[in-house]
C-alpha positions in Angstrom: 45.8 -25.7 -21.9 43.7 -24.1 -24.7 41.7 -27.4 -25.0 40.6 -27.1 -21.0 40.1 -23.7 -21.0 37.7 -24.0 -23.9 35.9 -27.3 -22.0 35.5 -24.8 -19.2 34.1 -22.3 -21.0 31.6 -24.6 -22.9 30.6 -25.9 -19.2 29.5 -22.6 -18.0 27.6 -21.7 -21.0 26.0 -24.6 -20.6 25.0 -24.4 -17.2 24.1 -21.4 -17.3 21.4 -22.3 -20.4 20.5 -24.9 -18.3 18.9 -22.5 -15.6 15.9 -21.1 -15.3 16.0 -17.4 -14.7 14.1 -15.3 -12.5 11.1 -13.7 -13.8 9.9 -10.5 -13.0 6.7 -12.2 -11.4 8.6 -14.0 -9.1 8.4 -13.3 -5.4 11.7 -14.3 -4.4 13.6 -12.2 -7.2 11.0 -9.5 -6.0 12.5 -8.9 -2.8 15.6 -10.3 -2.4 16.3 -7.7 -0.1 13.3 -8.5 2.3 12.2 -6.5 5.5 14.7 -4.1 6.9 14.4 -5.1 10.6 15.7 -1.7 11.8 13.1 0.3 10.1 9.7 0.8 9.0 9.1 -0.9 5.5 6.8 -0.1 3.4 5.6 -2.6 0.5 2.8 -1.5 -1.9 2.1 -4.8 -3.3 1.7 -5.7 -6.9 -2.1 -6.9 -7.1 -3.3 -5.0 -10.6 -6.0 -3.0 -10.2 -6.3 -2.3 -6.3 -4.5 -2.1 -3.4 -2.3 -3.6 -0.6 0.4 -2.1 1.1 2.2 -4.3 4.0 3.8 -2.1 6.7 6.3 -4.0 8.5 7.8 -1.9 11.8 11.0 -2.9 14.1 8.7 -4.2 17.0 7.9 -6.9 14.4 4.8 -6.4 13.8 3.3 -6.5 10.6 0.0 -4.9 9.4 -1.7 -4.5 5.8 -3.8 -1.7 4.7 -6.1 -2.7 2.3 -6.0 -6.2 0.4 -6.6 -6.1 -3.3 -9.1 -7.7 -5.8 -10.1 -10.9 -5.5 -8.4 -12.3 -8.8 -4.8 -11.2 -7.2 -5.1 -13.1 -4.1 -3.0 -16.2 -5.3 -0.2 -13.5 -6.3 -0.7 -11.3 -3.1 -0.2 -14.9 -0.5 3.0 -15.2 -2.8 3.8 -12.0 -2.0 3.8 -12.0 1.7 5.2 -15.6 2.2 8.1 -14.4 0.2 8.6 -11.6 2.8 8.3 -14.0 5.4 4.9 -12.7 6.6 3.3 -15.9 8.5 1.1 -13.6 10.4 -0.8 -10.9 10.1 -1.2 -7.8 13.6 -4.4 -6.2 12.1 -5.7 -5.6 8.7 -7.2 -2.0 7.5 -9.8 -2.2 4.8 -10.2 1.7 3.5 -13.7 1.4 2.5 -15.7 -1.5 0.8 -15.0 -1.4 -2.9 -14.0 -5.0 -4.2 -10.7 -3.7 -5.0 -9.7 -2.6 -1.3 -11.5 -5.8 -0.1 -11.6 -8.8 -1.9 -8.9 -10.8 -0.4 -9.8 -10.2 3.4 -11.1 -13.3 4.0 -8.3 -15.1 1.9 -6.0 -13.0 4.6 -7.8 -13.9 7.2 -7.9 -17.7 6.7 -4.2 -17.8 5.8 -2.3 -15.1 8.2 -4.3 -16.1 11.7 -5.3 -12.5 11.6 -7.1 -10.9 15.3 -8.1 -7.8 14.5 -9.9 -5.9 11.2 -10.7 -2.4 11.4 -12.9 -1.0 8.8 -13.5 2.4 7.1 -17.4 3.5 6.5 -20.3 1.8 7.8 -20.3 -2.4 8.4 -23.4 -2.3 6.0 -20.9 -1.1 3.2 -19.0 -4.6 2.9 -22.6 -6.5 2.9 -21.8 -9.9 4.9 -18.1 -9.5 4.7 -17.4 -8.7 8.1 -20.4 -11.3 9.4 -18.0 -13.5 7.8 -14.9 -12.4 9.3 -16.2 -12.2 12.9 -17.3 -15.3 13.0 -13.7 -16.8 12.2 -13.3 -15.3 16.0 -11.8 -12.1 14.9 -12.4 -8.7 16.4 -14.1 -6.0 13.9 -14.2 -2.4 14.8 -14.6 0.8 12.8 -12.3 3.5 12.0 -12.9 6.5 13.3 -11.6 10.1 12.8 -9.0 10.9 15.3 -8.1 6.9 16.6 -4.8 6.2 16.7 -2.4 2.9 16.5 1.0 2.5 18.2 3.6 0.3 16.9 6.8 1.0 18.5 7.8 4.6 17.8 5.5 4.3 14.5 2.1 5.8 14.7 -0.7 5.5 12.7 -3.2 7.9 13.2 -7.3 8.3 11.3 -7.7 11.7 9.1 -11.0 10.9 7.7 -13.8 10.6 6.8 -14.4 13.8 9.3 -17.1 13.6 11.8 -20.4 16.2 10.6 -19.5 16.0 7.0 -21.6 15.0 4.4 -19.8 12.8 1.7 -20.5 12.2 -1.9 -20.2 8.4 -2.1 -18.3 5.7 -0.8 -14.4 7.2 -2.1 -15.3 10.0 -0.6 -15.5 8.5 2.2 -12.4 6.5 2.3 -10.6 6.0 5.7 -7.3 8.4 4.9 -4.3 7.2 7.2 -1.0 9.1 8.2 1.6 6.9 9.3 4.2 9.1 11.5 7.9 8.0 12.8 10.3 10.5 14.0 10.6 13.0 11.1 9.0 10.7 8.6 5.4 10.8 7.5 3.5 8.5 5.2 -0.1 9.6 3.6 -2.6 6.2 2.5 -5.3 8.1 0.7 -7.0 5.1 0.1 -9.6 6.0 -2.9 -10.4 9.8 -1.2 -12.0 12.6 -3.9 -11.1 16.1 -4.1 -13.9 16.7 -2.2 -12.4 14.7 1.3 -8.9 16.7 0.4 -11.2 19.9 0.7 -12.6 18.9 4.0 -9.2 18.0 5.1 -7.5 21.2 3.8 -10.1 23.1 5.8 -9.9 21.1 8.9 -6.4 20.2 9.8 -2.8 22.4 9.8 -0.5 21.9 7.1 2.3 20.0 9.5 -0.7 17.7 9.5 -0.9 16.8 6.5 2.5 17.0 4.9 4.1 13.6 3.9 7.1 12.0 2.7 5.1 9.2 0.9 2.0 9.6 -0.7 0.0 7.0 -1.8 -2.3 8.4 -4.4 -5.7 8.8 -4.2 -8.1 6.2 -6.1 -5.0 4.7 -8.8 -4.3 8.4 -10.2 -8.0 9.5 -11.3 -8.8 12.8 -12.0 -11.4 12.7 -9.0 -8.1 13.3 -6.5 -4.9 14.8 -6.0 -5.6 18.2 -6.4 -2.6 20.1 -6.6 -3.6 22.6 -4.0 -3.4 19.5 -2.1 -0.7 17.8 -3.1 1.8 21.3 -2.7 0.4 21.4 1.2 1.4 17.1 1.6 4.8 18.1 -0.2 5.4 14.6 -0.7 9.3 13.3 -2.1 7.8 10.1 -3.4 4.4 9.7 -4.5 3.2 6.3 -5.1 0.5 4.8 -7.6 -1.4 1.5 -6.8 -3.1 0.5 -10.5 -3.2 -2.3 -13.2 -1.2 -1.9 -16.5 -3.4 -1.3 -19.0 -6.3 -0.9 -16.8 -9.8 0.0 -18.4 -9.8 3.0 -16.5 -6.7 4.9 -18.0 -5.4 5.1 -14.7 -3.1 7.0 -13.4 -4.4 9.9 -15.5 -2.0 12.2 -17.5 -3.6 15.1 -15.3 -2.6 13.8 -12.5 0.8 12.2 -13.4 1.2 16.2 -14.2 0.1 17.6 -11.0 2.5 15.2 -9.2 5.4 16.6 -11.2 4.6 20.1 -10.7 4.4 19.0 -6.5 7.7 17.9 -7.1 7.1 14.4 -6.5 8.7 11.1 -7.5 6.7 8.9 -9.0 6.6 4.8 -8.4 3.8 3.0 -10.2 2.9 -0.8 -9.5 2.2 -1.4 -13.2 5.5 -0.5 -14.1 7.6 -1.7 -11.3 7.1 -5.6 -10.3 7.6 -3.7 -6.5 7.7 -0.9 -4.4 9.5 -1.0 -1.1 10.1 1.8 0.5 12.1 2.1 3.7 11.7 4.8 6.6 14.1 5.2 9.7 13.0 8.5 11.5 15.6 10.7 9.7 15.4 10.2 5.9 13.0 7.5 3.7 14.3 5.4 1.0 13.5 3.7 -2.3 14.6 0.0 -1.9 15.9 -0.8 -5.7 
């Protein structure tokens, strides 16, 4: 009896040595738990230094805001096929820095995407969107105050504000708030101090507030003031940015100001994924 017991024994060992474990890079181990179909789902992508966040809502549709660098995209397709994601609704570019844009035509090619709406000024993503409307795809510009219904989920334009004069391009980042029931999610998209100032001054604080936060421009110093951040209130605050990134980003300052808000912090360089679920009532970390 001791003699089987011990073959058994060795048998497992070995099969389990003989398996090849799941790496934190791996897709499937990433979300085992895939899209909650009762909810909205929230997945801020792991693409370095940039950003992607899939939204996936109960009607089944499925949107992304923003689409990473370029040198991500083999990691981002990974991404979204291990979620299932065969198609693409609509795709939201913030503004036209490489590291918001450079997989839209990758996404475009490979998710049989219809519609791109852009933040800024066409001229801001030089022949980008030439190329992505001639794939057949519609292109429109986001403007301040359009909104986008999916379901009971609404996604609604803060800025750049209409009659204000902005600094440069992060400036004028398109900012979206994502509303269902008594959740809110902010996407601050690469938005300075300066846009939180306009926005402070321009909207109520109900309209602001947020559950989720997705931090301004990776954690620089440039946003998340924390006059700002104490009026958005957030629970979880989330930061899109490359480990060890040239840019020493997310910045101590700001790591701090998120504390003193009161905010949970989630980091793509330090977590191989973020999902976060909301379901009208109360939001969630998946983990």
């Amino acid at each position: 009896m001791k003699r089987f017991l011990a073959f058994i024994l060795i048998a497992l060992l070995l099969l389990l040595g003989c398996r090849q474990p799941r790496t934190a890079t791996d897709p499937a181990a990433l979300y085992h738990g895939a899209i909650e179909p009762d909810k909205v789902n929230l997945f801020f992508l792991a693409v370095g230094q940039g950003d992607a966040c899939l939204l996936a809502f109960p009607t089944g549709e499925r949107i992304m805001v923003d689409t990473g660098p370029f040198e991500a995209r083999d990691k981002l397709v990974d991404q979204l096929h291990a979620l299932g994601v065969d198609k693409l609704d609509a795709i939201f570019v913030t503004h036209g820095h490489a590291d918001h844009t450079g997989n839209l035509m990758t996404l475009v090619r490979r998710f049989d995407v219809p519609r791109v709406y852009y933040g800024g000024h066409e001229g801001d993503y030089s022949d980008l969107l030439t190329k992505v409307h001639r794939r057949g795809v519609t292109c429109a510009a986001l403007l301040c105050g359009s909104t986008f219904a999916y379901g009971d989920a609404l996604l609604t334009v803060l800025s750049p504000l209409q009659n204000r004069a902005y600094d440069d391009l992060n400036g004028a980042s398109a900012v979206l708030r994502l509303t269902y029931g008594a959740n809110a999610a902010l996407f601050m998209a690469d938005a300075t101090v300066q846009a939180e100032e306009y926005m402070l001054f321009h909207y109520h604080r109900e309209d602001l507030a947020a559950n989720v936060l997705k931090v301004g421009h990776h954690g620089s110093s440039s946003s998340s003031s924390l006059r700002f951040l104490k009026v958005v209130s957030p629970a979880l605050a989330v930061v899109s940015v490359g480990r060890n990134n040239e840019y020493g980003h997310p910045t101590a300052e700001v790591l701090l100001r998120l504390s003193l808000a009161g905010a949970r912090i989630l980091r793509t360089d330090e977590a191989p994924a973020v999902q976060i679920t909301l379901d009208g009532r109360e939001v969630r970390v998946v983990e």
